[in-house]
N, C-alpha and C positions, 0 to 999 in steps of 0.2 A: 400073925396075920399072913405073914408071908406063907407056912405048912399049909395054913387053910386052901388058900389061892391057889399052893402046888398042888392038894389032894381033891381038888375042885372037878367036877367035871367038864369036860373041851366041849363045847360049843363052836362050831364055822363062823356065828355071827364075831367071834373073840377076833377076829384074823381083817374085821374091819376097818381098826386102829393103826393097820400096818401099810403102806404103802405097797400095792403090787406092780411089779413092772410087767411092760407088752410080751409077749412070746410070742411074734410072728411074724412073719417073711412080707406077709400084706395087710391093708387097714381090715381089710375083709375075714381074716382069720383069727382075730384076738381072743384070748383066751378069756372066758369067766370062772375063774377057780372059784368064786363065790358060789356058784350052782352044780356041786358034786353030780348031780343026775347027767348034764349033758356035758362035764368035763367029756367025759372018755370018747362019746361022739365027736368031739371037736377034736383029738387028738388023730384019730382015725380018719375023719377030713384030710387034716395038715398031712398025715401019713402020706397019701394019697396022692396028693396033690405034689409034695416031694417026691414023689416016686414017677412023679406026670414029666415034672419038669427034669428031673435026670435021664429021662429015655428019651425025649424030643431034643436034648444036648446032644444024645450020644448019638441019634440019628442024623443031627446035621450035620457032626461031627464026621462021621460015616461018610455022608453025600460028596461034603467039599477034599476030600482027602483026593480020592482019585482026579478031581477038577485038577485040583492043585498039582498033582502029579505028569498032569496031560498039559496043564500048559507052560512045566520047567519041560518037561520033553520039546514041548514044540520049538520054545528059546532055544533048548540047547541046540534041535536038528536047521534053525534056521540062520544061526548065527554063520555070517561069513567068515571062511577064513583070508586070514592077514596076506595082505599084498606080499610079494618080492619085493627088497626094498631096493636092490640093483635093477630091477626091470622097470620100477615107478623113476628113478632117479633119471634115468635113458630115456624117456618118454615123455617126461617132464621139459616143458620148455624152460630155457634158461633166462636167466633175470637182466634183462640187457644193462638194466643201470645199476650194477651191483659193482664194484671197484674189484671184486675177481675176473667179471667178464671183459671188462677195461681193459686189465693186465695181460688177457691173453689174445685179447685183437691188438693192442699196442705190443704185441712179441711179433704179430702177423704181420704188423706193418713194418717193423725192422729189418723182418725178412723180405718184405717185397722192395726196400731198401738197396737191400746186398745184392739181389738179385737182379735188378734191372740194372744198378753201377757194375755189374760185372758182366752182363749181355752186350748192353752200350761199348761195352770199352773192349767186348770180346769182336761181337759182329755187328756194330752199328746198329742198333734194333734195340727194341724196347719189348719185352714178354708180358708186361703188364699195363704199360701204359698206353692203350690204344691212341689216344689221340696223339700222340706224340709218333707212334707209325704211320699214323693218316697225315699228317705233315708230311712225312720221310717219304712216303708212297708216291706222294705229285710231286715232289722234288729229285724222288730218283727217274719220276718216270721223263719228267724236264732235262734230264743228264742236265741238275743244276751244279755245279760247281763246286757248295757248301755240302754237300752230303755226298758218301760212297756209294757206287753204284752197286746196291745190295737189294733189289728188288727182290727175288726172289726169299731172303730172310724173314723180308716186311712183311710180305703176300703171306708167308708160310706164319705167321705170329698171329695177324690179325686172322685170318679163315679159322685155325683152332681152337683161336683164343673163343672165338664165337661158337663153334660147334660145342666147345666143352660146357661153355656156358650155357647152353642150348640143352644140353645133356644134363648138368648137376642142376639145371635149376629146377628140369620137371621131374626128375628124380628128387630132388628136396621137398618137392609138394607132394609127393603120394608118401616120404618118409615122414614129414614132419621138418620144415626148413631150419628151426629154431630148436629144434630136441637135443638134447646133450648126444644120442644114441648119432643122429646123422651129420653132426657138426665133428663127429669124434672119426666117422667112417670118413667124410670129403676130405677133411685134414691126412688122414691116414695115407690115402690115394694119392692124394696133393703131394707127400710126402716121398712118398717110393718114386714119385715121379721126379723128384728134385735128385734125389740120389742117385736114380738113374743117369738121370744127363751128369751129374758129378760125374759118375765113373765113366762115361761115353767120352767126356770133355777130359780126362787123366788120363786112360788108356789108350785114347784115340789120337791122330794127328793133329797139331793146333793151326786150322785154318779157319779164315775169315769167313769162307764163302766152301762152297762142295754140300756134299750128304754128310760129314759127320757134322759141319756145323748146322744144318738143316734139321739134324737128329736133333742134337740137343736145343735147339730153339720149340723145337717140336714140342718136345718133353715137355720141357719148361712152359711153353704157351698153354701147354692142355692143365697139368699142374697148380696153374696160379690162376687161368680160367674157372677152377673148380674154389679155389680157394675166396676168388673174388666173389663167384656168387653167395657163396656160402654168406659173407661177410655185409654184402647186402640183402638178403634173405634174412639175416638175423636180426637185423633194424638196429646196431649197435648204434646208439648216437655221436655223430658228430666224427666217428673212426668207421671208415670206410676200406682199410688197410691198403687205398690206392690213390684216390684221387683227393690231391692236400689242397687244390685252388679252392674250393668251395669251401674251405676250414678256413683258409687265411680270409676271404672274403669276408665270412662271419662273424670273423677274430676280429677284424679290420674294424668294422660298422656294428658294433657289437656297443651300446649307449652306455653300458653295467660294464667293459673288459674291466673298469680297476677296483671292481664291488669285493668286498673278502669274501663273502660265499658265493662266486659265481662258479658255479659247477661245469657249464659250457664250455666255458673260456680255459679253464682248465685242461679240459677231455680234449680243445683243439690242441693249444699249446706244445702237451704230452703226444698228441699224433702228429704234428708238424715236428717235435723233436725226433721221436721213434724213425719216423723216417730219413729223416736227415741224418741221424747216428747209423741207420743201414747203408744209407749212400757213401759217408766214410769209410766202412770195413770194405764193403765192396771194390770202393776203387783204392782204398790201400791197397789189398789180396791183391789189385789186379795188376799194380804201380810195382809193389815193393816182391810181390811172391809170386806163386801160381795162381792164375786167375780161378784154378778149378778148388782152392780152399774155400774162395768164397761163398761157392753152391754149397760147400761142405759144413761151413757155420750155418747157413741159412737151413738148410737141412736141418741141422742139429737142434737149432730155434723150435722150428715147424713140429719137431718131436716132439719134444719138450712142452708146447700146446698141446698136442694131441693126447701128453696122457694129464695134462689139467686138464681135458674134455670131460673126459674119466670121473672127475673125482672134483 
């Protein structure tokens, strides 16, 4: 049965009983192998049509390439380049309530410390503390009793003190008053100017009164004028590096002084000490040594800021 079957002749209707799967890419394209006449037309179709869809790939493919090309160019031509990171740093204002910029206005203020207990005790005068000359001023000019006839020191302290302030302060608003860059230059200034009178106040004759103590009151006045302004132009809170009544005030009447995190009461605290520890060294230097070491710490202080400006 079986030989018969193989020597049988094929018939297309035999290939009924078989299962044919789809052959094609769309519903629209399905093949009929059951009808040998329009097989070959449908395959030439399908030809066709494959041939359709591979050249409209490779066109589009074509099109977006250059797209794509024109706009990495454009990214790449319009990408900025990267800042200086020393020239953003310098221009960048500083963080006043940062416990680094604390430390170096509480260095300012140990300096302006040394520096007033060693004017005081040199020519009766005060280089930073103005209201303390505007006292001295109507009592020298009273030829009052309590105070040395030093007019001339006070006059010359208070007028510079004001011009200088007069000068770094519109100079700190066209630099930037708060910029690491012009906090770093007024300190600098501030600086050579303390050294200055150091060496005027060492090399020079130790009088009371005359030009060379007028020099270095001078110095000094212009000096710490620059330095004050800075110091309130930078909005440091609560550290003014000069004027402690308005700290104790607020220490005083402060409803939170014995709160653990009171950050305030702190920042006075630290400024009421800073300075009181400069009024020690000062009038030690001035007690026990040469009074002109004391410009010479203070100086060294005031360095020592200038290059944490820096950095």
């Amino acid at each position: 049965m079986y030989e018969s079957r193989r020597n049988s002749e094929w018939s297309p209707s035999d290939l009924t009983a078989v299962p044919t799967p789809t052959i094609s890419r769309t519903p629209t394209l399905a093949l009929d192998i059951n009808n040998p006449a329009d097989l070959e037309a449908q395959l030439l179709r399908l030809k066709e049509r494959r041939g359709s869809d591979n050249s409209t790939t490779s066109t589009a493919t074509h099109i977006s390439t250059p797209d794509l090309e024109q706009n990495q160019t454009s990214e790449t031509t319009t990408t900025p380049a990267k800042p200086n990171t020393l020239s953003t740093y310098l221009t960048h204002p500083i963080t006043p309530s940062s416990t680094y910029t604390l430390t170096q206005f509480l260095l300012l203020s140990l300096a302006t410390g040394i520096i007033d207990a060693t004017t005081f005790s040199l020519y009766s005068v005060f280089v930073t503390k103005q209201t303390g000359n505007t006292i001295f001023l109507a009592l020298a000019a009273l030829q009052h009793t309590s105070v040395s006839q030093t007019e001339p020191n006070v006059a010359i302290s208070i007028s510079l003190f004001f011009c200088s302030a007069i000068l770094f302060g519109h100079l700190g608003h066209r630099m930037g008053s708060s910029t690491c860059l012009w906090l770093s230059v007024s300190n600098l200034i501030s600086t050579a100017l303390i050294f200055a009178a150091t060496a005027l106040r060492y090399f020079g004759p130790a009088q009371r009164t005359g030009p060379y103590a007028l020099g270095v009151i001078a110095l000094l006045s212009i000096g710490m004028g620059a330095q004050v302004t800075s110091a309130f132009s930078a909005k440091i809170p609560d550290v003014n590096t000069t004027m402690i009544t308005g700290a104790i005030v607020q220490l005083a009447t402060d409803e939170t002084v014995f709160a653990k995190d009171n950050v305030a009461r702190t920042r006075r605290v630290l400024f009421f000490g800073a300075m009181l520890a400069g009024a020690f060294v000062g009038a030690g230097c001035a007690s026990c040594m040469d009074a002109a070491l004391g410009l010479l710490v203070a100086g060294i202080v005031k360095s020592a800021v200038t290059i944490m400006f820096l950095f």
